[in-house]
CHARMM internal coordinates of N, CA and C (Angstrom, degrees):
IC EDIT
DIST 1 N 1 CA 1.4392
DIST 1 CA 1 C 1.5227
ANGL 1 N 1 CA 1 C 108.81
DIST 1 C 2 N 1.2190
ANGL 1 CA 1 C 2 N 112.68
DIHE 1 N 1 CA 1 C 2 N 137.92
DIST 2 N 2 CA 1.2933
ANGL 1 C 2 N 2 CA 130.53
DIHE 1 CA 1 C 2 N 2 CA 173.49
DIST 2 CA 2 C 1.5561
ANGL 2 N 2 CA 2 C 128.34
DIHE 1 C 2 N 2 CA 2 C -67.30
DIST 2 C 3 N 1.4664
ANGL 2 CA 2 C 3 N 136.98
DIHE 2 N 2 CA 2 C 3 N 112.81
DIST 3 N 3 CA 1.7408
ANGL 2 C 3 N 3 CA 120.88
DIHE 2 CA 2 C 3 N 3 CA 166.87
DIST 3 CA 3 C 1.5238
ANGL 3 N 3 CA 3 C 84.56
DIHE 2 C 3 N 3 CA 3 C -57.31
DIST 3 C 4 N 1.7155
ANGL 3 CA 3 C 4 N 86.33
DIHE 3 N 3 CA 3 C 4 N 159.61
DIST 4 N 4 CA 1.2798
ANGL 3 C 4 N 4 CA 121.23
DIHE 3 CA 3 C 4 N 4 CA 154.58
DIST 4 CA 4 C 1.4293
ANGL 4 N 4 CA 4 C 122.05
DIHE 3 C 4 N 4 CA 4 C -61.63
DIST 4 C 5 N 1.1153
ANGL 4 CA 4 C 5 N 123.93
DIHE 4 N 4 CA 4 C 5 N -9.63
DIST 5 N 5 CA 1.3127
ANGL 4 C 5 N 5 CA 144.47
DIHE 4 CA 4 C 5 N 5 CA 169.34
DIST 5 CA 5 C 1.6595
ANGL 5 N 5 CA 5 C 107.67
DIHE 4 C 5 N 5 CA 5 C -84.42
DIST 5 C 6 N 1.2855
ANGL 5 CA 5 C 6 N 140.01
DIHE 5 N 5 CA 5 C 6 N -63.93
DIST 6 N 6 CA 1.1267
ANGL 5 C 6 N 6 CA 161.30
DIHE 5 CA 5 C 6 N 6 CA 149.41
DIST 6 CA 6 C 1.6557
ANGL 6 N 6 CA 6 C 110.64
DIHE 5 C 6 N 6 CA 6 C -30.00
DIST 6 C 7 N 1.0330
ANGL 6 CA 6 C 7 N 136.71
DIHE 6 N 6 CA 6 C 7 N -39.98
DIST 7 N 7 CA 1.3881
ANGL 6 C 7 N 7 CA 141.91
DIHE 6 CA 6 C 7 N 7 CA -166.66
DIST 7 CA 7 C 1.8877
ANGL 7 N 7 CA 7 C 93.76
DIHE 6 C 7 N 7 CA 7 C -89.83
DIST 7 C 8 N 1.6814
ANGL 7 CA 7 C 8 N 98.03
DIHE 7 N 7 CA 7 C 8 N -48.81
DIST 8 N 8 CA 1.3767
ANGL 7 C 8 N 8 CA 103.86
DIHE 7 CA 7 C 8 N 8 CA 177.20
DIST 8 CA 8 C 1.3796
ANGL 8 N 8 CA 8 C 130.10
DIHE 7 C 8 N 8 CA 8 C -46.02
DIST 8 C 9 N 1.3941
ANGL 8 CA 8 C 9 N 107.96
DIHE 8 N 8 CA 8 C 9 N -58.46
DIST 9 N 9 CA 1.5989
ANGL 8 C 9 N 9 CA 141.62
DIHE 8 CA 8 C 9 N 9 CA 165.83
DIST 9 CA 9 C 1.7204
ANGL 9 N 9 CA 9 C 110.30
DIHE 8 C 9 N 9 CA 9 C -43.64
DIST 9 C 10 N 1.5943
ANGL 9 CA 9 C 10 N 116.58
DIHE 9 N 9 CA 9 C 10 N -37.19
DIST 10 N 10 CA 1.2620
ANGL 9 C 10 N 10 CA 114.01
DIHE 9 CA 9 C 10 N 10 CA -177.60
DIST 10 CA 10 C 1.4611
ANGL 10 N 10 CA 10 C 119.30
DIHE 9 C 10 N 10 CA 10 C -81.94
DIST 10 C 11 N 1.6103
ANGL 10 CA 10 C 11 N 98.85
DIHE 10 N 10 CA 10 C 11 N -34.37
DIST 11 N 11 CA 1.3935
ANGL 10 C 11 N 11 CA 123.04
DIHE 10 CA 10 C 11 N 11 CA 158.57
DIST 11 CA 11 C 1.5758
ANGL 11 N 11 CA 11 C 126.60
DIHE 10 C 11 N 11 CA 11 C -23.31
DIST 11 C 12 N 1.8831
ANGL 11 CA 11 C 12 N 97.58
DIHE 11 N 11 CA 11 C 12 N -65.14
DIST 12 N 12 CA 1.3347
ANGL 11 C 12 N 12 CA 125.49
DIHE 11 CA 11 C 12 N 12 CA 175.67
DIST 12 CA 12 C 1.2810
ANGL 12 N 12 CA 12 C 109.15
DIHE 11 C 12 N 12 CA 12 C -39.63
DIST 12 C 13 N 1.9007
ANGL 12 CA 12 C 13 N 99.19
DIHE 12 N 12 CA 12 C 13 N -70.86
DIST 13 N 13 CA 1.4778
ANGL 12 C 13 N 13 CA 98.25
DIHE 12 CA 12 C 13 N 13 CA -163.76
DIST 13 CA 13 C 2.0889
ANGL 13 N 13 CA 13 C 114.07
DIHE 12 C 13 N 13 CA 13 C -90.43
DIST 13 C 14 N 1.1726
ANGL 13 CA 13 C 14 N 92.08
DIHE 13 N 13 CA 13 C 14 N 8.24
DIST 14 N 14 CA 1.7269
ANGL 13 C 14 N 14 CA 79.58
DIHE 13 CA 13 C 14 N 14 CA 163.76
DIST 14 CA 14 C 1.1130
ANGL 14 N 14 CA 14 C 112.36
DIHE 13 C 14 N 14 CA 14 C -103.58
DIST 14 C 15 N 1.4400
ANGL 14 CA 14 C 15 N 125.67
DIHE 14 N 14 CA 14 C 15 N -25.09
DIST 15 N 15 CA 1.7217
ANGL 14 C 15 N 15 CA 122.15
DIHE 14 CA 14 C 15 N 15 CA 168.98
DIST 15 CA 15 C 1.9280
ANGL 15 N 15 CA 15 C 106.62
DIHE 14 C 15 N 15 CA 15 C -71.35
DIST 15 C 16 N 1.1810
ANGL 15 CA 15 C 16 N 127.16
DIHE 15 N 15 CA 15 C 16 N -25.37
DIST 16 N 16 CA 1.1823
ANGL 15 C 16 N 16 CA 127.16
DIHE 15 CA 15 C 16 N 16 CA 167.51
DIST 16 CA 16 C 1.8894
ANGL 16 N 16 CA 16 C 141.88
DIHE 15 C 16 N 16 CA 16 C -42.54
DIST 16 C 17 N 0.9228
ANGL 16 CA 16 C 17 N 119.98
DIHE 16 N 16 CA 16 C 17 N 159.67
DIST 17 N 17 CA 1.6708
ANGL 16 C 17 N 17 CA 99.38
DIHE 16 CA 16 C 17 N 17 CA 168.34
DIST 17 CA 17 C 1.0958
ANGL 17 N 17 CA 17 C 123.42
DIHE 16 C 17 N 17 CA 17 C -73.13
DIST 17 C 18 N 1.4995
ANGL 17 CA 17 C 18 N 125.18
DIHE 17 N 17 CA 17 C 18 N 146.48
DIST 18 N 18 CA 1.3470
ANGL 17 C 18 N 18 CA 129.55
DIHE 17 CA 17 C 18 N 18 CA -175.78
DIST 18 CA 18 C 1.8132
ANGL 18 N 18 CA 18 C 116.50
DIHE 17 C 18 N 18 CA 18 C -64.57
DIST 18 C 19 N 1.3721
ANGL 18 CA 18 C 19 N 97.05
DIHE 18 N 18 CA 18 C 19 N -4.86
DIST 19 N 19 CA 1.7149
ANGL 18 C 19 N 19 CA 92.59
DIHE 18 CA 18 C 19 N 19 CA 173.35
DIST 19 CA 19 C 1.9431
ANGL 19 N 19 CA 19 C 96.22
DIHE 18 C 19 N 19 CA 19 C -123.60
DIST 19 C 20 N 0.9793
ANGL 19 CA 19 C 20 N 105.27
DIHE 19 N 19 CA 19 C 20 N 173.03
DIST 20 N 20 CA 1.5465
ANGL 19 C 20 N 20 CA 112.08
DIHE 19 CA 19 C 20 N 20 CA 160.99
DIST 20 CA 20 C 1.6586
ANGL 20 N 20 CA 20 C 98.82
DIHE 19 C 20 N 20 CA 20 C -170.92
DIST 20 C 21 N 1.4541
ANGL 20 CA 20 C 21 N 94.57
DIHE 20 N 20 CA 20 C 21 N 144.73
DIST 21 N 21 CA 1.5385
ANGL 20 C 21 N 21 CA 105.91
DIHE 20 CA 20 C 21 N 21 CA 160.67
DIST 21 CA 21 C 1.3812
ANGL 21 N 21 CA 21 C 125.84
DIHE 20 C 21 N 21 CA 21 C -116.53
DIST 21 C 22 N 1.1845
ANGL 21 CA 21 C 22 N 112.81
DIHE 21 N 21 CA 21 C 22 N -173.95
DIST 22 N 22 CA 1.6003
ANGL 21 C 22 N 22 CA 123.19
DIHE 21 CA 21 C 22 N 22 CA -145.32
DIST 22 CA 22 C 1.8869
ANGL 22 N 22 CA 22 C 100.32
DIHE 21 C 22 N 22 CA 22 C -71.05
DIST 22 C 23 N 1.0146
ANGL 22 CA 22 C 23 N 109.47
DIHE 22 N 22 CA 22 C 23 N -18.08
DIST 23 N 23 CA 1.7268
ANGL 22 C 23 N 23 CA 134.16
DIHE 22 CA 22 C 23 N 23 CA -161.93
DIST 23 CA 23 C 1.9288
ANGL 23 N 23 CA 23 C 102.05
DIHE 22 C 23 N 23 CA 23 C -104.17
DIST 23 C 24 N 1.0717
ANGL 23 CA 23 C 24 N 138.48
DIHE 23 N 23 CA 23 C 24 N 6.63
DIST 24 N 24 CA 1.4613
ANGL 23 C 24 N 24 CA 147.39
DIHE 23 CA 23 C 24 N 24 CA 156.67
DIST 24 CA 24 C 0.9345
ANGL 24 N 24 CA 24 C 133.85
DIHE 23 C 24 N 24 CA 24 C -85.13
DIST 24 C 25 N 1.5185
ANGL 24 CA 24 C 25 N 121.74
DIHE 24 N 24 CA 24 C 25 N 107.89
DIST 25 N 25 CA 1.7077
ANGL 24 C 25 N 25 CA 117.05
DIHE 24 CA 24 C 25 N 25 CA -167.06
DIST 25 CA 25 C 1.4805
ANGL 25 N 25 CA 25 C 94.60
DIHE 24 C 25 N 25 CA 25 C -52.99
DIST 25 C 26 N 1.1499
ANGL 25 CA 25 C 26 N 159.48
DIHE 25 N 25 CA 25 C 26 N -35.43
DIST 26 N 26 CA 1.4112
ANGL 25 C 26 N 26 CA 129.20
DIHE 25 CA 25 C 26 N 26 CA -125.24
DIST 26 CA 26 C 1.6418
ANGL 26 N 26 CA 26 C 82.91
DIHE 25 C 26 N 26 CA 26 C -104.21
DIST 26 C 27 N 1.3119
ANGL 26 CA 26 C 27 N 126.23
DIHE 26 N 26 CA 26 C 27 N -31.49
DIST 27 N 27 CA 1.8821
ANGL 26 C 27 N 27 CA 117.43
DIHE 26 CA 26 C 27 N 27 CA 171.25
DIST 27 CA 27 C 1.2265
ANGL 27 N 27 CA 27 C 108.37
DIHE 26 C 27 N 27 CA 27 C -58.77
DIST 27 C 28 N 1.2170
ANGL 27 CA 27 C 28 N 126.21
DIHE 27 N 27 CA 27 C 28 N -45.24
DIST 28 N 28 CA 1.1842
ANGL 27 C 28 N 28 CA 148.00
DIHE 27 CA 27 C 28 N 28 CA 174.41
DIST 28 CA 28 C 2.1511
ANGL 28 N 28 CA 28 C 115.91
DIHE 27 C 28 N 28 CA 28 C -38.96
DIST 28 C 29 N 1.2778
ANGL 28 CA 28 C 29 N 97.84
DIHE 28 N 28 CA 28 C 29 N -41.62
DIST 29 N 29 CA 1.4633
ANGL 28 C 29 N 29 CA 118.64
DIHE 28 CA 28 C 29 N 29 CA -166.85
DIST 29 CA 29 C 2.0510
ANGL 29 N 29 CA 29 C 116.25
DIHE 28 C 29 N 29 CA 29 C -84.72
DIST 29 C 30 N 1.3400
ANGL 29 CA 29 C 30 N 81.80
DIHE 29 N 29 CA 29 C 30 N -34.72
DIST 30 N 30 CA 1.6713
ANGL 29 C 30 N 30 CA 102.67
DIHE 29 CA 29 C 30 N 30 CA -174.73
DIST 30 CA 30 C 1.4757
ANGL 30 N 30 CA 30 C 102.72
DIHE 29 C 30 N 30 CA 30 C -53.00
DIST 30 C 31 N 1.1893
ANGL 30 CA 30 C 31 N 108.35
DIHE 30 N 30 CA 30 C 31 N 125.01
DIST 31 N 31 CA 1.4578
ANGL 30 C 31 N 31 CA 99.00
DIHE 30 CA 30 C 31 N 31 CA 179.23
DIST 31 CA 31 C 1.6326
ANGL 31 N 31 CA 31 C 93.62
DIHE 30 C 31 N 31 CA 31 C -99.21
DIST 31 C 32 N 1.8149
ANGL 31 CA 31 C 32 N 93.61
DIHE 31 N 31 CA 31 C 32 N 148.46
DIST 32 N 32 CA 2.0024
ANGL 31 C 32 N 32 CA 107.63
DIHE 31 CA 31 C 32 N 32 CA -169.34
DIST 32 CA 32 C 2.0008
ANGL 32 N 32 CA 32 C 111.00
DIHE 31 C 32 N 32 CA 32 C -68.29
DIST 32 C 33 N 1.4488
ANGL 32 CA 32 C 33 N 99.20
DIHE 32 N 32 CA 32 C 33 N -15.00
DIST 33 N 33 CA 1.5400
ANGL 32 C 33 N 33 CA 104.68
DIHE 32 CA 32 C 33 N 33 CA -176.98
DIST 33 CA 33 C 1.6332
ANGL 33 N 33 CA 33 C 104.33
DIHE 32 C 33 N 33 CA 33 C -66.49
DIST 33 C 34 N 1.5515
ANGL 33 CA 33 C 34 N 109.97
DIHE 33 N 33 CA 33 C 34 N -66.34
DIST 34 N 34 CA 1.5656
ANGL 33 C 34 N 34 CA 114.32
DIHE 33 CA 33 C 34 N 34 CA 175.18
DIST 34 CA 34 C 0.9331
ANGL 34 N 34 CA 34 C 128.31
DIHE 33 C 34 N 34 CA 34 C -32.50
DIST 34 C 35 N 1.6352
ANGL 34 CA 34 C 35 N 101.18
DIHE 34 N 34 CA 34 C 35 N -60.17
DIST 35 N 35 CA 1.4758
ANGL 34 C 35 N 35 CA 109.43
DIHE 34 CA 34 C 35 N 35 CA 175.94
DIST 35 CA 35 C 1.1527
ANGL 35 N 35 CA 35 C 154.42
DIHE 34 C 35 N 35 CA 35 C -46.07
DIST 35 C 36 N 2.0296
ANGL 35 CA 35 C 36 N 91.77
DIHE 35 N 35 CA 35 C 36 N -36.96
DIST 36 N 36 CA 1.5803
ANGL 35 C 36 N 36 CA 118.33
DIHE 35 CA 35 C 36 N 36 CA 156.70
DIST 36 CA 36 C 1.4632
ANGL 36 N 36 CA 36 C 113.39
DIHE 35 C 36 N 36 CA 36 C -78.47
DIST 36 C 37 N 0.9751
ANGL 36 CA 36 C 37 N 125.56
DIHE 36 N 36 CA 36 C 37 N -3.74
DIST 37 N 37 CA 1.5127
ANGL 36 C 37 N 37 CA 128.07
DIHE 36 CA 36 C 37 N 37 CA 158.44
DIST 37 CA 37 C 1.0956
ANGL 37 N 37 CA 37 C 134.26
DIHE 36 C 37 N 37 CA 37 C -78.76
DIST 37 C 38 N 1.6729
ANGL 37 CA 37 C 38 N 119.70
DIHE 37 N 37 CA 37 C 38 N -33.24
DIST 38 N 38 CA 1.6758
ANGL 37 C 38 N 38 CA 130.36
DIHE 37 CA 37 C 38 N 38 CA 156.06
DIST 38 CA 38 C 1.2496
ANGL 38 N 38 CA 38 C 78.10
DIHE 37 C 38 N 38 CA 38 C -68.24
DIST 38 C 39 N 1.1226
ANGL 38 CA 38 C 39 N 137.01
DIHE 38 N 38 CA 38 C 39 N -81.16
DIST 39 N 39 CA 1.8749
ANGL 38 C 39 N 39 CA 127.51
DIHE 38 CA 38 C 39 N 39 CA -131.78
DIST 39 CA 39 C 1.8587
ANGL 39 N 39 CA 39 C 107.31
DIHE 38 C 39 N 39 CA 39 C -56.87
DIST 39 C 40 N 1.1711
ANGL 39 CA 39 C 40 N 99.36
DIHE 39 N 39 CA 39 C 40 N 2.77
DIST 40 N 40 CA 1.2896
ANGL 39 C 40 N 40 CA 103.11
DIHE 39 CA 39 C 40 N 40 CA -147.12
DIST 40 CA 40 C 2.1891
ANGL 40 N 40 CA 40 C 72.59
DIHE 39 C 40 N 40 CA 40 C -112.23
DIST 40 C 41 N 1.0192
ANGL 40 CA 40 C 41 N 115.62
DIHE 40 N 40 CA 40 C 41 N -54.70
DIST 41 N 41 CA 1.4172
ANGL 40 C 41 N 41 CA 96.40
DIHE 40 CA 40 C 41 N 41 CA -166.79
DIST 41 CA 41 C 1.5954
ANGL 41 N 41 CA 41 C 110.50
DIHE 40 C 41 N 41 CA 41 C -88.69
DIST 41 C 42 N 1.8043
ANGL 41 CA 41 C 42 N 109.84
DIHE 41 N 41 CA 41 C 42 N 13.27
DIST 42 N 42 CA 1.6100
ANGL 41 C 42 N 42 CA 114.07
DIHE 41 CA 41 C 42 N 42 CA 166.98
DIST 42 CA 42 C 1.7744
ANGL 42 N 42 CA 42 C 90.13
DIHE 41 C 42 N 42 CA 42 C 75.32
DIST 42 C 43 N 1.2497
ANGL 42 CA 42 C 43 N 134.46
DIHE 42 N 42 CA 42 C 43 N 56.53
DIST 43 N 43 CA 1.3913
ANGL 42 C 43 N 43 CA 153.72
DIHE 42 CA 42 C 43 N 43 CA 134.30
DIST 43 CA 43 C 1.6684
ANGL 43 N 43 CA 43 C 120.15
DIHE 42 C 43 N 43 CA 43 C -85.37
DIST 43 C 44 N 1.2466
ANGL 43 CA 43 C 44 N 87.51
DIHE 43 N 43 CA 43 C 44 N -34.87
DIST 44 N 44 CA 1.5836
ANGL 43 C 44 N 44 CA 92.04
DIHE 43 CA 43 C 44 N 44 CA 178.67
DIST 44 CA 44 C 1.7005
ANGL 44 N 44 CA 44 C 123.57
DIHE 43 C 44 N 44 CA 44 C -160.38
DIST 44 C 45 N 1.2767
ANGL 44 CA 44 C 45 N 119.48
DIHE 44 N 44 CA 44 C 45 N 151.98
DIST 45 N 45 CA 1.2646
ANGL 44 C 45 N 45 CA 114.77
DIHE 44 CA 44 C 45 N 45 CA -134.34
DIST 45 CA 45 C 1.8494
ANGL 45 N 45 CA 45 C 87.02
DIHE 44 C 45 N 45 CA 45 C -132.12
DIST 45 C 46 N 1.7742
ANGL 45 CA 45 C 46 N 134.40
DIHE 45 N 45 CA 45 C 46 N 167.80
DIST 46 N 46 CA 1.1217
ANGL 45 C 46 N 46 CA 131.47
DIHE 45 CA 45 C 46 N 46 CA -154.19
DIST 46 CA 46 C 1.7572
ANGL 46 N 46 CA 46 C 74.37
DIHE 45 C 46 N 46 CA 46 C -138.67
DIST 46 C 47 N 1.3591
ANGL 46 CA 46 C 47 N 120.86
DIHE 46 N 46 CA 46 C 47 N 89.72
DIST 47 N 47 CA 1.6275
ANGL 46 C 47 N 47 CA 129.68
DIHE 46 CA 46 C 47 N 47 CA 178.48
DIST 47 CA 47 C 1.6443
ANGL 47 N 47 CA 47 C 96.27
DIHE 46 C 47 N 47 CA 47 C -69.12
DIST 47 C 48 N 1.5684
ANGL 47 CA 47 C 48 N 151.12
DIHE 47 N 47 CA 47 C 48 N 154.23
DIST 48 N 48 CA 1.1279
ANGL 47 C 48 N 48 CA 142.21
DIHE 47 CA 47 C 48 N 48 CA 126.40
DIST 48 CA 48 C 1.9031
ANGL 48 N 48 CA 48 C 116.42
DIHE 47 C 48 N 48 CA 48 C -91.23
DIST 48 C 49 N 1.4251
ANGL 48 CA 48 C 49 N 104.87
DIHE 48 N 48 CA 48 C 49 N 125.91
DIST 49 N 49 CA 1.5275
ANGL 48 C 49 N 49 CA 104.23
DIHE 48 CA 48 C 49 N 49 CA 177.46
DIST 49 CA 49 C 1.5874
ANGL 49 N 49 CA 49 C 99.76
DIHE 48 C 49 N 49 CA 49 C -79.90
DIST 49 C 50 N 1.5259
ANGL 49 CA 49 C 50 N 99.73
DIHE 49 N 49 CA 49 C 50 N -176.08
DIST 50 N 50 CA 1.9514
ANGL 49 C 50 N 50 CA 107.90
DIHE 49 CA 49 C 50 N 50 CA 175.63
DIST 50 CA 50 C 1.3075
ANGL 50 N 50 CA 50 C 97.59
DIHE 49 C 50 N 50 CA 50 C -39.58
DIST 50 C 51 N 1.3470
ANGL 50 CA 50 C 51 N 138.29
DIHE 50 N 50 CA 50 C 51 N 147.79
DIST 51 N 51 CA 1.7694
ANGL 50 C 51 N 51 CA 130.83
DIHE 50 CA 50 C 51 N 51 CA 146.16
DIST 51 CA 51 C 1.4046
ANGL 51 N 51 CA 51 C 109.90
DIHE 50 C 51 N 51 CA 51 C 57.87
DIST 51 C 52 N 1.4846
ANGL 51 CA 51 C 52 N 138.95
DIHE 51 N 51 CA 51 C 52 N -11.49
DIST 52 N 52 CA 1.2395
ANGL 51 C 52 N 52 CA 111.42
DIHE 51 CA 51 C 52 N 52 CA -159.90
DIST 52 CA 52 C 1.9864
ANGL 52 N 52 CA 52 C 100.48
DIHE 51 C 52 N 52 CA 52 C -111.05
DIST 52 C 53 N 1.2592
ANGL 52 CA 52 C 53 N 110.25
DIHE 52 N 52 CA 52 C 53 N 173.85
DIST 53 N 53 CA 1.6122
ANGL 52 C 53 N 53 CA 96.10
DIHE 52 CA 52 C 53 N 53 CA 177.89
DIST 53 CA 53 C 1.5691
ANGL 53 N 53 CA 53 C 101.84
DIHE 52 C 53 N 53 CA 53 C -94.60
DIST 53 C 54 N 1.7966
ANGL 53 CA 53 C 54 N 95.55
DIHE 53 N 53 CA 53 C 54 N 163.99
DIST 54 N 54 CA 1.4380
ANGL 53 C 54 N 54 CA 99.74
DIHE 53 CA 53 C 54 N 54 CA -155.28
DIST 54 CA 54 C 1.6349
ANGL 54 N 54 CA 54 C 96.42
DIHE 53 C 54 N 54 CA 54 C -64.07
DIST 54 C 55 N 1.3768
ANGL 54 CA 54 C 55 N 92.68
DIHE 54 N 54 CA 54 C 55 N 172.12
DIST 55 N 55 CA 1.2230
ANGL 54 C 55 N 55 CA 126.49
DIHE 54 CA 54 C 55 N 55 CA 174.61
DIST 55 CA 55 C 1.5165
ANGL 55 N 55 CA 55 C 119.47
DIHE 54 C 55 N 55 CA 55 C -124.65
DIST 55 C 56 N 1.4303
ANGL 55 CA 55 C 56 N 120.70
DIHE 55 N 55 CA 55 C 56 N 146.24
DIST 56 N 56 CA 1.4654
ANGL 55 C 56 N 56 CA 138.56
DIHE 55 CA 55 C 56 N 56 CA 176.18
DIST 56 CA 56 C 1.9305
ANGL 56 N 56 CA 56 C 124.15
DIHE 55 C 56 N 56 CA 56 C -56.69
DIST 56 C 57 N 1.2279
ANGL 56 CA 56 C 57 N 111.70
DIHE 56 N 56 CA 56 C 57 N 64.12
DIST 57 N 57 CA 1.2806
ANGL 56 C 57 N 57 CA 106.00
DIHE 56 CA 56 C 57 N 57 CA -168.52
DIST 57 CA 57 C 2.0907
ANGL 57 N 57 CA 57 C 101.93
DIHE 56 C 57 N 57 CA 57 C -85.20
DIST 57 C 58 N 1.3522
ANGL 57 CA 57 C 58 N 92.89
DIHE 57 N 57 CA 57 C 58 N 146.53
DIST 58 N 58 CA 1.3019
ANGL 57 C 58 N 58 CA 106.85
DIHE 57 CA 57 C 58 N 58 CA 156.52
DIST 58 CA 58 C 1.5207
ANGL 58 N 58 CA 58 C 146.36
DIHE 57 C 58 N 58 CA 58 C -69.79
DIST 58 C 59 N 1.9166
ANGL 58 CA 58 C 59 N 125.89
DIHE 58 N 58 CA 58 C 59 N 113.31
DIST 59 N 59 CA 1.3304
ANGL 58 C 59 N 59 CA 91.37
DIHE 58 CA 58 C 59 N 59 CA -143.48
DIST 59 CA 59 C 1.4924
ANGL 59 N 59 CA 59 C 87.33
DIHE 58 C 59 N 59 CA 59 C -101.85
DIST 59 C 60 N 1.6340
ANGL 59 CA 59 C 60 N 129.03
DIHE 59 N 59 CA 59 C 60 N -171.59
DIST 60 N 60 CA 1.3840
ANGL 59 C 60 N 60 CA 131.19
DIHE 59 CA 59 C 60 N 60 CA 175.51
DIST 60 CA 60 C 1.5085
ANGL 60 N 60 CA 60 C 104.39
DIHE 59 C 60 N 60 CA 60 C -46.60
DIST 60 C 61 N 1.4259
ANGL 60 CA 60 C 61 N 123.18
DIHE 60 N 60 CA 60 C 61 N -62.71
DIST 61 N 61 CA 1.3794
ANGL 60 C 61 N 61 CA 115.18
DIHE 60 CA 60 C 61 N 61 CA 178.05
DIST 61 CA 61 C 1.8499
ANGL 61 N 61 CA 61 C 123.86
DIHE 60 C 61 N 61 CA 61 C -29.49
DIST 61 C 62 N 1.4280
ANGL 61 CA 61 C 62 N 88.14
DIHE 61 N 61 CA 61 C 62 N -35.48
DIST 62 N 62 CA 1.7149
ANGL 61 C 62 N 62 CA 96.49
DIHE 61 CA 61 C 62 N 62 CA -175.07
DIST 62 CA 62 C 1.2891
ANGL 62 N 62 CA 62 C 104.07
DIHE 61 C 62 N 62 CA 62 C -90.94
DIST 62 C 63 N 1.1861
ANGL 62 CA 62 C 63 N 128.61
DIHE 62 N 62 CA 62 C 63 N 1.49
DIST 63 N 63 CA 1.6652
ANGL 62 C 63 N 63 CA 120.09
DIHE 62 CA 62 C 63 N 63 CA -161.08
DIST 63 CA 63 C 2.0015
ANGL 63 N 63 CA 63 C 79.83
DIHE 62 C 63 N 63 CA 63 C -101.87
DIST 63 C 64 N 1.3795
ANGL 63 CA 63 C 64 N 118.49
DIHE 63 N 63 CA 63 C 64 N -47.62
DIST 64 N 64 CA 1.3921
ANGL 63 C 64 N 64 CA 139.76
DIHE 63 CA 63 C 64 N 64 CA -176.10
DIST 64 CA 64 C 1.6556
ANGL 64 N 64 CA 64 C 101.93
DIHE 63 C 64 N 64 CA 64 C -68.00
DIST 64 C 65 N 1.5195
ANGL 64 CA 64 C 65 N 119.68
DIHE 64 N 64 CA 64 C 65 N -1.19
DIST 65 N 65 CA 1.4303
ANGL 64 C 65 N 65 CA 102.18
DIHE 64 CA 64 C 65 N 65 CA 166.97
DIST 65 CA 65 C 1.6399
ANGL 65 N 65 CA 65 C 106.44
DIHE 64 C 65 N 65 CA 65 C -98.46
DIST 65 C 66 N 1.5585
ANGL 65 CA 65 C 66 N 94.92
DIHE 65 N 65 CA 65 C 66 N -48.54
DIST 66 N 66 CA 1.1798
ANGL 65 C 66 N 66 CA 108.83
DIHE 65 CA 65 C 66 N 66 CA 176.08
DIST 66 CA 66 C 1.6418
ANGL 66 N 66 CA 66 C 126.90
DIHE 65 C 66 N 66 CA 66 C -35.47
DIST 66 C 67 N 1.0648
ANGL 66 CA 66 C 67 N 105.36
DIHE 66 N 66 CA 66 C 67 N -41.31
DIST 67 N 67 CA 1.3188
ANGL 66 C 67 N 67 CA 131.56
DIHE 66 CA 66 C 67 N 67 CA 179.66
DIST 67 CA 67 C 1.5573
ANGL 67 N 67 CA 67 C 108.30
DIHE 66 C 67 N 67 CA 67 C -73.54
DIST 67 C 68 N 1.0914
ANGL 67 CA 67 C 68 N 116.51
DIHE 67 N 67 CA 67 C 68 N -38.74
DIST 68 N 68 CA 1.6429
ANGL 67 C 68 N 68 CA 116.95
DIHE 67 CA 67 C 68 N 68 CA 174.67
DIST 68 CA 68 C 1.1063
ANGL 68 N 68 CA 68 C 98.26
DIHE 67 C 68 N 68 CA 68 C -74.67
DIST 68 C 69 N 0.8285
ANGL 68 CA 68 C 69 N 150.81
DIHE 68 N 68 CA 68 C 69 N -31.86
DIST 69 N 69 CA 1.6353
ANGL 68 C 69 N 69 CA 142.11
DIHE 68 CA 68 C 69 N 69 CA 177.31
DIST 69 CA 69 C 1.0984
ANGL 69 N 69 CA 69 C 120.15
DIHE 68 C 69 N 69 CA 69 C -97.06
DIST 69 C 70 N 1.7648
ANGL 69 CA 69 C 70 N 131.57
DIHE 69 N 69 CA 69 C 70 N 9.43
DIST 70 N 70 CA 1.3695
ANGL 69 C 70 N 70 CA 134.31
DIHE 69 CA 69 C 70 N 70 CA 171.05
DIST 70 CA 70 C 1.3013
ANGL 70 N 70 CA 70 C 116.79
DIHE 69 C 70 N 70 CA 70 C 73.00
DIST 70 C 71 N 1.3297
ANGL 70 CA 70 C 71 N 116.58
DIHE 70 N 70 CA 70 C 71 N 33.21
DIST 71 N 71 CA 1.6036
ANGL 70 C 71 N 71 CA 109.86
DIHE 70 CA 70 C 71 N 71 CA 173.34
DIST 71 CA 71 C 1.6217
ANGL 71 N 71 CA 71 C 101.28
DIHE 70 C 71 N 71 CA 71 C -117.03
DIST 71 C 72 N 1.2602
ANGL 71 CA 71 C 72 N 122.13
DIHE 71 N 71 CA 71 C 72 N 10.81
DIST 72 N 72 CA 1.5317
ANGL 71 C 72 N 72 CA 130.68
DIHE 71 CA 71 C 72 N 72 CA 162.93
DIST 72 CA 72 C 1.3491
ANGL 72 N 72 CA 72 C 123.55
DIHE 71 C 72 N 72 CA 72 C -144.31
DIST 72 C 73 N 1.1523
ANGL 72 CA 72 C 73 N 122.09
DIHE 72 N 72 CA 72 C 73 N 141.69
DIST 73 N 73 CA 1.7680
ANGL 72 C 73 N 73 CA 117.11
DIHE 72 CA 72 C 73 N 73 CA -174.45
DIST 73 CA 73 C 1.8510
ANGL 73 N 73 CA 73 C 93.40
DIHE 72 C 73 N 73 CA 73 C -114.93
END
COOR INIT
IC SEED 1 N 1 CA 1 C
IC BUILD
């Protein structure tokens, strides 16, 4: 089961753009507890682009939570 914090956070970064850089409030916003908590149940994944630091990607599992709860078709 998900916090409300955690459901939120997945929210963020699957409604988000598929890139972000270091300079974007919404990287900026993620708090590191949540995050390691999806990453932790394989919802979400720490992608690295060329040079840049990773970023918060969404994995199928998370696209399949999201979706149970109607925030993705």
């Amino acid at each position: 089961m998900l916090s409300p914090h955690e459901l939120a956070t997945l929210m963020l970064i699957g409604n988000g753009p598929q890139t972000r850089d270091d300079t974007t409030a919404a990287s900026r916003e993620i708090d590191p507890v949540d995050l390691d908590a999806l990453i932790t149940r394989d919802l979400v994944v720490l992608e690295a682009g060329q040079g840049k630091r990773p970023c918060p990607q969404i994995t199928a599992n998370g696209r399949t939570m999201l979706a149970a709860v109607g925030r993705l078709s």
